[in-house]
DSSP file (Angstrom, degrees, kcal/mol; ACC not computed):
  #  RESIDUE AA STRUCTURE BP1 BP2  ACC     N-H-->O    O-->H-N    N-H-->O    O-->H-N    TCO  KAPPA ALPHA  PHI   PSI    X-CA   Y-CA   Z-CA
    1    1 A X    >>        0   0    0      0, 0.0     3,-1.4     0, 0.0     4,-0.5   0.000 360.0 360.0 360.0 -54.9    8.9  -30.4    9.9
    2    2 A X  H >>  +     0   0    0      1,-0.3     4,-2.0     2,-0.2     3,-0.8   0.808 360.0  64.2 -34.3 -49.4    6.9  -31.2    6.3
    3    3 A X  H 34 S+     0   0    0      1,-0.2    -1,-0.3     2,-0.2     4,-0.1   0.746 101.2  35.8 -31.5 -53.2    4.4  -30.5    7.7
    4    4 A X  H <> S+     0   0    0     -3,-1.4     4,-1.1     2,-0.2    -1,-0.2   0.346 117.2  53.9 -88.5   0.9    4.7  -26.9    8.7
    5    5 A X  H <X S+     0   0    0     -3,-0.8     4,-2.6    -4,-0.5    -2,-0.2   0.683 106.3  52.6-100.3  -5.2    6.4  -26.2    5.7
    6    6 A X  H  X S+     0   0    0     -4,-2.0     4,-1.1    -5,-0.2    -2,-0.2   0.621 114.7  42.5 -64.5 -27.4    3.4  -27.8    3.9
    7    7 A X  H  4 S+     0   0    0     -5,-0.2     4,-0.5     2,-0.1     5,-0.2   0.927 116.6  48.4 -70.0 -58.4    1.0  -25.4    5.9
    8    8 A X  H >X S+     0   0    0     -4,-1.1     4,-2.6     1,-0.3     3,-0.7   0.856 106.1  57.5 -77.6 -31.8    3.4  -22.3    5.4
    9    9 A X  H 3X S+     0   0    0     -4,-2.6     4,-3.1     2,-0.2    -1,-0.3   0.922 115.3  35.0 -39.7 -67.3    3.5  -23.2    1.7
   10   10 A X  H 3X S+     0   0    0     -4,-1.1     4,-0.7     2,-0.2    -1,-0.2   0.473 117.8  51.1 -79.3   8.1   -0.6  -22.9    1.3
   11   11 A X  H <> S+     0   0    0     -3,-0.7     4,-2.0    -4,-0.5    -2,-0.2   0.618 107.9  56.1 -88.0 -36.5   -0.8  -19.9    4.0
   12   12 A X  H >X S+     0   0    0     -4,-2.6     4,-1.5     2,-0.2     3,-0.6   0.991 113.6  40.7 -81.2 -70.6    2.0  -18.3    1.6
   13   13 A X  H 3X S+     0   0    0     -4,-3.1     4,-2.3     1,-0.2     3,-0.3   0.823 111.2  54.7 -22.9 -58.1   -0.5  -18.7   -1.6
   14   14 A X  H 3X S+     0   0    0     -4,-0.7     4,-1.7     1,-0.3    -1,-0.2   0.837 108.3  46.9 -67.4 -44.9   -3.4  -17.8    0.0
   15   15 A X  H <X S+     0   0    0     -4,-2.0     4,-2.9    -3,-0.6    -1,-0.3   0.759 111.9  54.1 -70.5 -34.0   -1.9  -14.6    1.0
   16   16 A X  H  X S+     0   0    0     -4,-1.5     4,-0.6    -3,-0.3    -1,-0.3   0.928 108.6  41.5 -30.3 -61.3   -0.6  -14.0   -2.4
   17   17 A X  H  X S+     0   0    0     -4,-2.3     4,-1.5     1,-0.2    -2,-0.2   0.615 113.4  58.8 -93.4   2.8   -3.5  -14.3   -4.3
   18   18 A X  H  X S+     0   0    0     -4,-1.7     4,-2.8    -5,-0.2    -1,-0.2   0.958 111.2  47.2 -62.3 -48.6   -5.3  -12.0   -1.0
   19   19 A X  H  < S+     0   0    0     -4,-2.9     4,-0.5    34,-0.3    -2,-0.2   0.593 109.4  50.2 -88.2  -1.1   -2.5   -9.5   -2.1
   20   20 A X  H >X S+     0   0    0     -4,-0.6     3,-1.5     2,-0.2     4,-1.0   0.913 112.0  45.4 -70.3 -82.6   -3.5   -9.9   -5.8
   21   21 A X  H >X S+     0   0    0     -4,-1.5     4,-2.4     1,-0.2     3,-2.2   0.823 113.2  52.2 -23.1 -55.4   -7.4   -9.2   -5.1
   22   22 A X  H 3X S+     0   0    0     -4,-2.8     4,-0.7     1,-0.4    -1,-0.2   0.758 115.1  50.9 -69.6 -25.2   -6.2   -5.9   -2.5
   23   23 A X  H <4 S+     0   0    0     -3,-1.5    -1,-0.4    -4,-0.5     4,-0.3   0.466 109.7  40.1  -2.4 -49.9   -4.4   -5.2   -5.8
   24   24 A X  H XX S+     0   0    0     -3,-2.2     4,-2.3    -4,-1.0     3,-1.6   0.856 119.5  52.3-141.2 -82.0   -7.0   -5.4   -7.9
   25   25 A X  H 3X S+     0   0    0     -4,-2.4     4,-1.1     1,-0.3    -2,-0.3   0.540 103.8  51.0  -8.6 -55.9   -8.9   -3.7   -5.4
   26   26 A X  H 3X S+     0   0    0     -4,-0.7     4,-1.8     2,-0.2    -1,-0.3   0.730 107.9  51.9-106.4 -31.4   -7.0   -1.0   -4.9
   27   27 A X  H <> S+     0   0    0     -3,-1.6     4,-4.1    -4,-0.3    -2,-0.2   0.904 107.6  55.7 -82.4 -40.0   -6.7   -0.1   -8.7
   28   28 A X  H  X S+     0   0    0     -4,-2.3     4,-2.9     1,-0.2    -2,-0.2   0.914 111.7  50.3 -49.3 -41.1  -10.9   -0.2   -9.1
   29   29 A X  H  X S+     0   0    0     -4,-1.1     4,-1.0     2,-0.2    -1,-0.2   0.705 109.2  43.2 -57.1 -56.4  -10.8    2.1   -6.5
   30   30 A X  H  < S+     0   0    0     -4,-1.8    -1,-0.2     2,-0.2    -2,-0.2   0.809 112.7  48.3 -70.4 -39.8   -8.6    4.3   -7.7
   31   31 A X  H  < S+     0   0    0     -4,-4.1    -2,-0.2     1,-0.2    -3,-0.1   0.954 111.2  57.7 -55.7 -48.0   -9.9    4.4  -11.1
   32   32 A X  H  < S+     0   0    0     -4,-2.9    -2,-0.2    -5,-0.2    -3,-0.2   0.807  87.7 112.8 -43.9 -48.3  -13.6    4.9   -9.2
   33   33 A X     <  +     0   0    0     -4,-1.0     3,-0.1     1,-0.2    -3,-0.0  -0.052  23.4 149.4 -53.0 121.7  -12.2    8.1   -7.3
   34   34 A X        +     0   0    0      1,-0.2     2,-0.6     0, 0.0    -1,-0.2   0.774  61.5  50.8-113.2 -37.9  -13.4   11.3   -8.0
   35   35 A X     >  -     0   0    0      1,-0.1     4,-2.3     2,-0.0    -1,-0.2  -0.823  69.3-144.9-126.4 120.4  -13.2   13.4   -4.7
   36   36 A X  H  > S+     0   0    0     -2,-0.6     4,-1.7     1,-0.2    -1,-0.1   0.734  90.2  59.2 -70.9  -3.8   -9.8   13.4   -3.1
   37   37 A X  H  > S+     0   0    0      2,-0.2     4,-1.9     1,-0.2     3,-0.3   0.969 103.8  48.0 -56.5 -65.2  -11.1   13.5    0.4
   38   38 A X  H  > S+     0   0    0      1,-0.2     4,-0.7     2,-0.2    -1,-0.2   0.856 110.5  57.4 -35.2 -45.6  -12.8   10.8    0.2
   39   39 A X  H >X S+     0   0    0     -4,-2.3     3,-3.8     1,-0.2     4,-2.9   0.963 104.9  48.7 -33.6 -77.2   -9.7    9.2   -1.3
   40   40 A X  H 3X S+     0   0    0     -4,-1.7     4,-1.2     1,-0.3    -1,-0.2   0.733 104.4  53.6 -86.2 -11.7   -7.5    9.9    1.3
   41   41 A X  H 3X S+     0   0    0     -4,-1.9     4,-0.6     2,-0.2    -1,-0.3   0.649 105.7  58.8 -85.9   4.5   -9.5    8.7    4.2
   42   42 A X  H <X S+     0   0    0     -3,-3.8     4,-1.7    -4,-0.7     5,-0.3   0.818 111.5  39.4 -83.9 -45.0   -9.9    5.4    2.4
   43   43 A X  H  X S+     0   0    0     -4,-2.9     4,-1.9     2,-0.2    -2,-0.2   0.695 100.6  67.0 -80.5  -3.8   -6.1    5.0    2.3
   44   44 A X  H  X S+     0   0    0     -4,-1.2     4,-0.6    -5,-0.3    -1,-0.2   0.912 116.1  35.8 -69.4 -37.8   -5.4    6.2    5.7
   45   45 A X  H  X S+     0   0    0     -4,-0.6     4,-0.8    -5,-0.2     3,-0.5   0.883 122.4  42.3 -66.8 -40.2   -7.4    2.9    6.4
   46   46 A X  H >X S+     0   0    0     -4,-1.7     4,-2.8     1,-0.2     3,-1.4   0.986  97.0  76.4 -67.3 -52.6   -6.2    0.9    3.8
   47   47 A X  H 3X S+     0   0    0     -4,-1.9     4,-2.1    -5,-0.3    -1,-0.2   0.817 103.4  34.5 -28.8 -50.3   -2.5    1.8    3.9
   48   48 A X  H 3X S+     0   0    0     -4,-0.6     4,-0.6    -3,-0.5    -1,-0.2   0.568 117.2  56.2-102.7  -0.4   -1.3   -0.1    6.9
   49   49 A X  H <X S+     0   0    0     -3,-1.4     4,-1.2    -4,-0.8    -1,-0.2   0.697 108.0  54.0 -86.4 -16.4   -4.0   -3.2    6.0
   50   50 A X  H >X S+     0   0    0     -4,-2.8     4,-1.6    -5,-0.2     3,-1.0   0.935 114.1  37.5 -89.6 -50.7   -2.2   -3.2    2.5
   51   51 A X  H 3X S+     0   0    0     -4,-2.1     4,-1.8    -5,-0.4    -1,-0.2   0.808 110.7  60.2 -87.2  -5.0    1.5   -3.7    4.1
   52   52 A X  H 3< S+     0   0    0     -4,-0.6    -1,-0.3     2,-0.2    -2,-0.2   0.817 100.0  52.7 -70.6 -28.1    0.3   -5.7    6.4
   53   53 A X  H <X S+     0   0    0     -4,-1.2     4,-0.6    -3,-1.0   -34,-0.3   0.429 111.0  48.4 -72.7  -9.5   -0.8   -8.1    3.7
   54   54 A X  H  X S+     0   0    0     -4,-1.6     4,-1.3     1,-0.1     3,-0.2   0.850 100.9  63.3-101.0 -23.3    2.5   -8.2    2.0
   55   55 A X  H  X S+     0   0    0     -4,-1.8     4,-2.3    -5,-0.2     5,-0.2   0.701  92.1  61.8 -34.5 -30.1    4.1   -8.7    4.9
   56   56 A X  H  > S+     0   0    0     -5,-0.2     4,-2.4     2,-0.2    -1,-0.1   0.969 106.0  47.7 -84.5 -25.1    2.3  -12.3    5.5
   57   57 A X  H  X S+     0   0    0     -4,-0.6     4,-2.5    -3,-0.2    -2,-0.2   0.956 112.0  53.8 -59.9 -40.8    3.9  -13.8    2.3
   58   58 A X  H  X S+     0   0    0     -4,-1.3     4,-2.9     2,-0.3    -2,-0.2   0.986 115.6  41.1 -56.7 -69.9    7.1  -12.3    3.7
   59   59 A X  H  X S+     0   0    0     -4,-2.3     4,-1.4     1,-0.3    -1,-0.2   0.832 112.9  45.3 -53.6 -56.5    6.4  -14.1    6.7
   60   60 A X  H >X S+     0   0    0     -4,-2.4     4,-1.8     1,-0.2     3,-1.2   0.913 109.2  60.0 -29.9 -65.5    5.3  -17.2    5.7
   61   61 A X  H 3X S+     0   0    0     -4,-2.5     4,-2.3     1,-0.3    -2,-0.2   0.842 102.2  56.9 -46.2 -51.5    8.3  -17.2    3.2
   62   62 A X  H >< S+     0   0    0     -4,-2.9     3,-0.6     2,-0.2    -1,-0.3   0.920 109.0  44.7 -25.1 -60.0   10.7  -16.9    6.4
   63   63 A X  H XX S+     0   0    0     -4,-1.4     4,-1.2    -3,-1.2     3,-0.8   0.824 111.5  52.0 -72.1 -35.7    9.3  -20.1    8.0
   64   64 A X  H 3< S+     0   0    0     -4,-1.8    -1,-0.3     1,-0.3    -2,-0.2   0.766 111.5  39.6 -96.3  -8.5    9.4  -21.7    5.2
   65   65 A X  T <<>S+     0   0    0     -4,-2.3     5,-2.4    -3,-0.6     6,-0.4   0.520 115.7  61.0 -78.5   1.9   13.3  -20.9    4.3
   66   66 A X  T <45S+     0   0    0     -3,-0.8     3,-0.4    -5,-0.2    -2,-0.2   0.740  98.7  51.9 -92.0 -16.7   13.5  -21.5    8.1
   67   67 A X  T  <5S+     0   0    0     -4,-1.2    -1,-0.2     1,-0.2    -3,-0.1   0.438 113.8  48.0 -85.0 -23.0   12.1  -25.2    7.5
   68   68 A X  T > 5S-     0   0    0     -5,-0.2     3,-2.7     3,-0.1    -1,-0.2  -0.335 122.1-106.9-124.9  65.4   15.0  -25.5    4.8
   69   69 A X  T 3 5 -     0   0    0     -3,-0.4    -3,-0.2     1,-0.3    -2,-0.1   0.681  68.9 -54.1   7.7  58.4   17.4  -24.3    6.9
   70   70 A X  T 3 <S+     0   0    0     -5,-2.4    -1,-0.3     1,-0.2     2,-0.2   0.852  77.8 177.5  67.0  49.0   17.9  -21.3    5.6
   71   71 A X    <   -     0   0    0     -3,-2.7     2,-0.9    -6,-0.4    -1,-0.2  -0.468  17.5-153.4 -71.6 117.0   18.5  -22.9    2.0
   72   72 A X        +     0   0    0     -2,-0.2     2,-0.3     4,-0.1    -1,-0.1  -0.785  21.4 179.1-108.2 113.7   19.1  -19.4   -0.6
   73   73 A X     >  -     0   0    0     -2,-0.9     4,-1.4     1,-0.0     5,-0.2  -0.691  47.0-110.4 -82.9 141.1   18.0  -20.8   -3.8
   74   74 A X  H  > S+     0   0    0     -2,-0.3     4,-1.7     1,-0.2    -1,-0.0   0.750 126.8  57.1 -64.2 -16.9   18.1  -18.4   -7.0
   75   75 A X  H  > S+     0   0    0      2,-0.2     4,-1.8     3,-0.1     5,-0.3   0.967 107.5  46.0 -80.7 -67.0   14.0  -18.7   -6.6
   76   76 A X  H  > S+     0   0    0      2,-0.2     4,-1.5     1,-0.2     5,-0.4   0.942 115.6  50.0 -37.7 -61.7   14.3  -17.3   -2.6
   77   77 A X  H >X S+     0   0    0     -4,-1.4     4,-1.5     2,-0.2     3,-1.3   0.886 108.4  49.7  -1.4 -91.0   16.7  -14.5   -4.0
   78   78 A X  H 3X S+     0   0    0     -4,-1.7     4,-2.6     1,-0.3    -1,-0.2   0.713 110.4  47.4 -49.8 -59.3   14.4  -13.7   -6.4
   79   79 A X  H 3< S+     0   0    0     -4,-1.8    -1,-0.3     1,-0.2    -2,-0.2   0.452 109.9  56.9 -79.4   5.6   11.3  -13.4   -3.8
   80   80 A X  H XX S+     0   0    0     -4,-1.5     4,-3.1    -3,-1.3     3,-1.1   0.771 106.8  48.4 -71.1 -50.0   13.5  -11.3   -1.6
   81   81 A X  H 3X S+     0   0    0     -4,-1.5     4,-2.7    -5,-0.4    -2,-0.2   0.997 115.0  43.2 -47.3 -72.4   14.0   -8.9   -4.3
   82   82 A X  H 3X S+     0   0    0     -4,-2.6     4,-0.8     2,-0.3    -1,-0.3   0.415 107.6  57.9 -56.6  -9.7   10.5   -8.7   -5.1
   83   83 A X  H <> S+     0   0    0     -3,-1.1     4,-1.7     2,-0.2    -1,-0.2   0.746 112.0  44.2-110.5 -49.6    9.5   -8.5   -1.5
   84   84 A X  H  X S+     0   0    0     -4,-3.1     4,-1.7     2,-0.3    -2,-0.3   0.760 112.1  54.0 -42.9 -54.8   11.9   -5.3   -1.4
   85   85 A X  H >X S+     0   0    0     -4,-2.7     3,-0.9     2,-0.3     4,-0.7   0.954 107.4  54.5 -37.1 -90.6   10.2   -4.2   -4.9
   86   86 A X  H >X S+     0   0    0     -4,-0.8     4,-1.6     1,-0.4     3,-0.7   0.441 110.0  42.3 -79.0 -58.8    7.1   -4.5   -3.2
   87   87 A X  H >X S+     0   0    0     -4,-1.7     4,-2.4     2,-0.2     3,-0.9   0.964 109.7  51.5  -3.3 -86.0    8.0   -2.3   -0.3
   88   88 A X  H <X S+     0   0    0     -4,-1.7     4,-0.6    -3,-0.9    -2,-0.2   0.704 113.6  54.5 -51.8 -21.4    9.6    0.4   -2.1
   89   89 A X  H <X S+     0   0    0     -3,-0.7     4,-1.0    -4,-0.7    -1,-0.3   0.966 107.6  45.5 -51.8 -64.9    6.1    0.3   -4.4
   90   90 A X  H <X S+     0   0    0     -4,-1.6     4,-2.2    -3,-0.9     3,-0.4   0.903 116.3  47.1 -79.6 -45.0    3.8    0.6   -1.8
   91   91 A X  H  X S+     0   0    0     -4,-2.4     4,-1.3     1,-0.3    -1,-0.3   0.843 113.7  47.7 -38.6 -39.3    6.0    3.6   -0.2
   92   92 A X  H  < S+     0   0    0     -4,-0.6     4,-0.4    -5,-0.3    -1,-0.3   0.718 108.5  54.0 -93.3 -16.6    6.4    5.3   -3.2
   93   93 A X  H >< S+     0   0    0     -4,-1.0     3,-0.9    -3,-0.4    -2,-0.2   0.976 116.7  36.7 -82.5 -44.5    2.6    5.0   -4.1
   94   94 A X  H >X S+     0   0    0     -4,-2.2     3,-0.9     1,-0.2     4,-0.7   0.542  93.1  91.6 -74.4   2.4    1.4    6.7   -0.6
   95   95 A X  T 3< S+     0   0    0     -4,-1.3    -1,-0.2     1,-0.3    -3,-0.1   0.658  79.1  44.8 -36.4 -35.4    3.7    8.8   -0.3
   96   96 A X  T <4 S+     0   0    0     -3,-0.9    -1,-0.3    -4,-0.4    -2,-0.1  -0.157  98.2  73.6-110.2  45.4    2.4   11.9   -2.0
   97   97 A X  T <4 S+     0   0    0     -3,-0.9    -2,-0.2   -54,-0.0    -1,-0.2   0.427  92.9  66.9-112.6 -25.3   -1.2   11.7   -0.2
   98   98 A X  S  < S+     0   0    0     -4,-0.7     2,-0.2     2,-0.1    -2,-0.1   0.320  88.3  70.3 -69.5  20.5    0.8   12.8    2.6
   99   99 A X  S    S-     0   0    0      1,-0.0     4,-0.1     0, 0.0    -3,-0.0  -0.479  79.3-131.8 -98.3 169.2    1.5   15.9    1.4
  100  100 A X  S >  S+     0   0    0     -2,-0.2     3,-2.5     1,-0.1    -2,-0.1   0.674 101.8  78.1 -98.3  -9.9   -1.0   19.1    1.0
  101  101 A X  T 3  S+     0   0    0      1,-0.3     6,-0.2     2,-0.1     3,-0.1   0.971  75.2  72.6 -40.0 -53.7    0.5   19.4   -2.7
  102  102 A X  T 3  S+     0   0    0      1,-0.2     2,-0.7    -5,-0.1     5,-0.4   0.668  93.3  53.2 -49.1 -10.6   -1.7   16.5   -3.7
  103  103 A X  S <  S+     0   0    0     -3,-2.5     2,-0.4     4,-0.1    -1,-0.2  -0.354  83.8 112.0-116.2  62.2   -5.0   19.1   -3.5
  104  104 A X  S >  S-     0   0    0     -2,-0.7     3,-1.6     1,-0.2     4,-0.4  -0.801  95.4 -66.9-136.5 138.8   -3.2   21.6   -5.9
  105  105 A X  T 3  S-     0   0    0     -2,-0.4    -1,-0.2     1,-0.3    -2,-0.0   0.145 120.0  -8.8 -23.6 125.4   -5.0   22.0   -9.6
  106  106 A X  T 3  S+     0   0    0      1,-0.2    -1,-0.3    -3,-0.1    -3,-0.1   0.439  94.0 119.6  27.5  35.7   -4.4   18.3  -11.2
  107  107 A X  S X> S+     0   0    0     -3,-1.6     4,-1.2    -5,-0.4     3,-0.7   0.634  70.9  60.9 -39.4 -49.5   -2.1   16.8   -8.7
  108  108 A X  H >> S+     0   0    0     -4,-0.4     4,-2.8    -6,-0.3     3,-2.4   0.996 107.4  38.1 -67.5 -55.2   -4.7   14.1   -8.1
  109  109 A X  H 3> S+     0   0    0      1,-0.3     4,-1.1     2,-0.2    -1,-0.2   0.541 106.2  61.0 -97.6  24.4   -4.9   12.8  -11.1
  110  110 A X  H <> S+     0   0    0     -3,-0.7     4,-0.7     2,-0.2    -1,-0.3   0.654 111.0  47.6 -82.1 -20.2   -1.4   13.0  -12.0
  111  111 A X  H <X S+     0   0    0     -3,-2.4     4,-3.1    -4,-1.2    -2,-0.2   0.770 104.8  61.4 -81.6 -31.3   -1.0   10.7   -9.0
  112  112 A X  H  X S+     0   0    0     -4,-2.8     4,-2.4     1,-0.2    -2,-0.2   0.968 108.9  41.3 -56.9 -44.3   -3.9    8.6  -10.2
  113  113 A X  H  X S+     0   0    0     -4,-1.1     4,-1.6     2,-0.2    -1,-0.2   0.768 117.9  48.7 -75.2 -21.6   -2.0    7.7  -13.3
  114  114 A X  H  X S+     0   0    0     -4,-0.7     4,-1.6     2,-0.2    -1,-0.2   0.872 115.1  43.3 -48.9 -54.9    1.2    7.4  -11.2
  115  115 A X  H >X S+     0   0    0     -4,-3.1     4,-2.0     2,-0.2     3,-0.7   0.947 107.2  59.9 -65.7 -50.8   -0.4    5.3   -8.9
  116  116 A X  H 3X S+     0   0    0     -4,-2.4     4,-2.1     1,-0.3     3,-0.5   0.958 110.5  42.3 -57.1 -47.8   -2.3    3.3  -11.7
  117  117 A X  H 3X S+     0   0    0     -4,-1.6     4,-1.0     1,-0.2    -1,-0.3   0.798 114.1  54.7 -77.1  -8.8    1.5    2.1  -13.4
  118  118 A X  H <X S+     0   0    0     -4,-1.6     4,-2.8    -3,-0.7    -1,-0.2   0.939 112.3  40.4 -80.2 -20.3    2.8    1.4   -9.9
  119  119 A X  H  X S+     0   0    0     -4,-2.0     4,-1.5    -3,-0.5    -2,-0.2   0.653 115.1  49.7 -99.8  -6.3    0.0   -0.9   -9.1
  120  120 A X  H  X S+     0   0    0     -4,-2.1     4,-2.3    -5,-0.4    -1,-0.3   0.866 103.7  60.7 -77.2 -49.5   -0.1   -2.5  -12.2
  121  121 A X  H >X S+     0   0    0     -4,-1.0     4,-1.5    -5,-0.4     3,-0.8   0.978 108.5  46.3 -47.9 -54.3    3.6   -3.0  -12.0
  122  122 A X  H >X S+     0   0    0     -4,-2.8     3,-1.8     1,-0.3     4,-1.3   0.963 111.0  46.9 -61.1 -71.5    3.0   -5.1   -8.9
  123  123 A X  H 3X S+     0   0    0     -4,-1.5     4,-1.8     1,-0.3    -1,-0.3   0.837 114.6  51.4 -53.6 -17.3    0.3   -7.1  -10.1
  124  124 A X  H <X S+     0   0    0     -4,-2.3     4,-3.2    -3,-0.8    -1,-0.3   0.944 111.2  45.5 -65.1 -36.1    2.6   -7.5  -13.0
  125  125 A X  H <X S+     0   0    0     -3,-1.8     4,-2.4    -4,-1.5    -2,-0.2   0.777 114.9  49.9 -84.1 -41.5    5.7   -8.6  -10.8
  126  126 A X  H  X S+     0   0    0     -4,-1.3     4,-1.3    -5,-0.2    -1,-0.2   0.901 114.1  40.4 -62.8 -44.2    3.6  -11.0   -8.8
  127  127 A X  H >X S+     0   0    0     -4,-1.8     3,-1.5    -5,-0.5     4,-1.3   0.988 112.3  57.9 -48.6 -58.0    1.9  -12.8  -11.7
  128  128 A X  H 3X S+     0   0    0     -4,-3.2     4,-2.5     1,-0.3    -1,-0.2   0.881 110.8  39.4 -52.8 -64.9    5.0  -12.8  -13.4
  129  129 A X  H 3< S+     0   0    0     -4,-2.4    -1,-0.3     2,-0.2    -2,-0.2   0.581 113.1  57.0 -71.8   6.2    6.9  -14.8  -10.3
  130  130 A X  H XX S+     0   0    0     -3,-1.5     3,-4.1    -4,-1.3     4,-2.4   0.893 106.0  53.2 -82.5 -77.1    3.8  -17.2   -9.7
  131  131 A X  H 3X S+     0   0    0     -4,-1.3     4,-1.7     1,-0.3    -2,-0.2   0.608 105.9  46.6  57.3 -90.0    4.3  -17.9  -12.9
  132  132 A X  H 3< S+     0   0    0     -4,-2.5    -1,-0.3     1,-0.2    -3,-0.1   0.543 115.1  50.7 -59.9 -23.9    8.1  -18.8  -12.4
  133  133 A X  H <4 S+     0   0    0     -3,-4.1    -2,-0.2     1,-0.1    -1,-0.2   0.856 107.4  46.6 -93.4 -28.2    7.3  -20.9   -9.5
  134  134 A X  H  <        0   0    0     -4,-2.4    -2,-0.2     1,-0.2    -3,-0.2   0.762 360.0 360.0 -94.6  -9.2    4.7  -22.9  -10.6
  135  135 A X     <        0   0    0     -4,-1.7    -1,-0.2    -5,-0.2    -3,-0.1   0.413 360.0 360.0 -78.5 360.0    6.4  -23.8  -14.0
């Protein structure tokens, strides 16, 4: 049983600091954007590779409260919360390319600057609880 929660433990990093890079990623990207077509067929790809990568800490983080028998520690709580956050983020940041508003006079880049403080907030919210764990 240590074992696998010793696996899920460094599968749960690594997918962290993946969802920090796609993060990262995702902001260069956005800053980089000029022509919103282009834009949006990069996030039609991207979108479901992006929740799919916060989904695998999620997952990992299951097994591994499933390895302490479902032990809710104010730290598990916490990354529930944040898991939730992290959801509601990513919804609220693709949400308006799926409208035809966005190609309306300086839509985009009122959504670029939207989009910039949501994705900053996450990388803030993640540092912040690596942070928290590892001290």
């Amino acid at each position: 049983m240590n074992e696998m929660y010793e696996m899920s433990l460094s599968i749960h990093e690594g997918g962290i600091l993946l969802l920090l890079m796609i993060f990262l990623g995702s902001l260069w990207q956005l800053r980089q954007a000029d022509d919103l077509m282009k834009y949006l067929k990069k996030m039609r790809i991207q979108s479901p590779l992006i929740m799919m990568a916060i989904f695998a800490p999620i997952f990992t983080g299951m097994v591994m409260m499933a390895a302490k028998h479902l032990e809710f520690t104010v730290a598990n709580v916490v990354m529930i919360i944040l898991s939730v956050v992290l959801i509601v983020f990513e919804v609220k940041r693709s949400k308006p390319l799926k409208y035809a508003s966005i190609a309306e006079e300086g839509a985009f880049e009122t959504y670029k600057k939207d989009a910039t403080s949501i994705l900053v907030a996450e990388m803030a919210l993640i540092i912040m609880i690596s942070i928290w764990m590892y001290l």
